[in-house]
C-alpha positions in Angstrom: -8.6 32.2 0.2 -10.2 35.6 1.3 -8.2 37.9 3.3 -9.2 39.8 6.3 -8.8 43.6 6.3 -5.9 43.2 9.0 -4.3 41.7 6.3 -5.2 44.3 3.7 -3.9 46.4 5.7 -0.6 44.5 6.9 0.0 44.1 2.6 -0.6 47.4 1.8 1.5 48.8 4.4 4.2 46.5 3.7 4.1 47.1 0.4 5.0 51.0 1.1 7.2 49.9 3.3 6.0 51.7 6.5 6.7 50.7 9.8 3.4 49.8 11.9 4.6 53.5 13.8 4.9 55.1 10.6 1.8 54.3 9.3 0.0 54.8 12.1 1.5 58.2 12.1 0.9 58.8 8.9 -3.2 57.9 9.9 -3.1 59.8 13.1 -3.5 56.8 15.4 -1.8 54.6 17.5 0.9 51.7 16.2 -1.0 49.8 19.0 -4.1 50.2 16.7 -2.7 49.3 13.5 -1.0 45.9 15.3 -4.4 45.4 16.7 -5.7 46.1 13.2 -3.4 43.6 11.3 -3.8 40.5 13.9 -7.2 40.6 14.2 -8.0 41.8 17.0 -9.8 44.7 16.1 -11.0 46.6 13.2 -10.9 50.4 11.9 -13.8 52.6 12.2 -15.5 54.0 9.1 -13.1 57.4 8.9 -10.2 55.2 9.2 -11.0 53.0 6.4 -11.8 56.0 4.1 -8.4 56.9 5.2 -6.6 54.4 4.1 -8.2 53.7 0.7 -7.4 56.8 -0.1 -3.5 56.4 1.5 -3.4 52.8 -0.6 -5.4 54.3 -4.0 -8.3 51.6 -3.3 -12.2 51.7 -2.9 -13.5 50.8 0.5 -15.0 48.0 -1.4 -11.5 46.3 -2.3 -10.1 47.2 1.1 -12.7 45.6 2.7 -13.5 42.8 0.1 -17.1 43.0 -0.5 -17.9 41.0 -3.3 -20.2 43.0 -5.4 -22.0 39.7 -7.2 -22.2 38.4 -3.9 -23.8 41.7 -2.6 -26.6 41.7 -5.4 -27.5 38.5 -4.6 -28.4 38.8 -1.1 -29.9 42.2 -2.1 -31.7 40.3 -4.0 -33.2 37.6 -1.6 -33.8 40.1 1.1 -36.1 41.8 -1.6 -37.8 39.0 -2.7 -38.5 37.8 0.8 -40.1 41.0 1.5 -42.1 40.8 -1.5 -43.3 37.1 -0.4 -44.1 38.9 2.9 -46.2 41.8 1.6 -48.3 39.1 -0.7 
């Protein structure tokens, strides 16, 4: 089952047991935006998410669960389609 990043983020925070307040300190944000964060409702912006893989010793990649096979593959069919195009 893949994860969202709320729930990245709602692990990892756990899991250094902050508070949604201190964590959000911690970031320099709202604990409004970390709830909003962990259910869902929103996501972090680019500097935020550098933030915290570097708070939770990650790569943006595993925070944000790109699937680097996965990635290659549709790199891959986006270049062969604009190969077939340009033929």
């Amino acid at each position: 089952m893949k994860l969202t990043i709320g729930e990245n983020i709602r692990t990892f925070r756990k899991k250094n047991d902050l508070t949604q307040e201190a964590f959000a300190d911690r970031l320099g944000v709202t604990y409004q935006s970390v709830s909003r964060w962990e259910n869902g409702a929103a996501s972090p912006d680019n500097t935020v998410i550098k933030k915290l893989a570097y708070l939770f010793d990650v790569t943006t990649d595993y925070l944000l669960e790109v699937d680097p096979v996965r990635m290659k593959e549709s790199i891959r069919e986006i270049i062969d389609k604009a190969n077939e195009n340009n033929a």
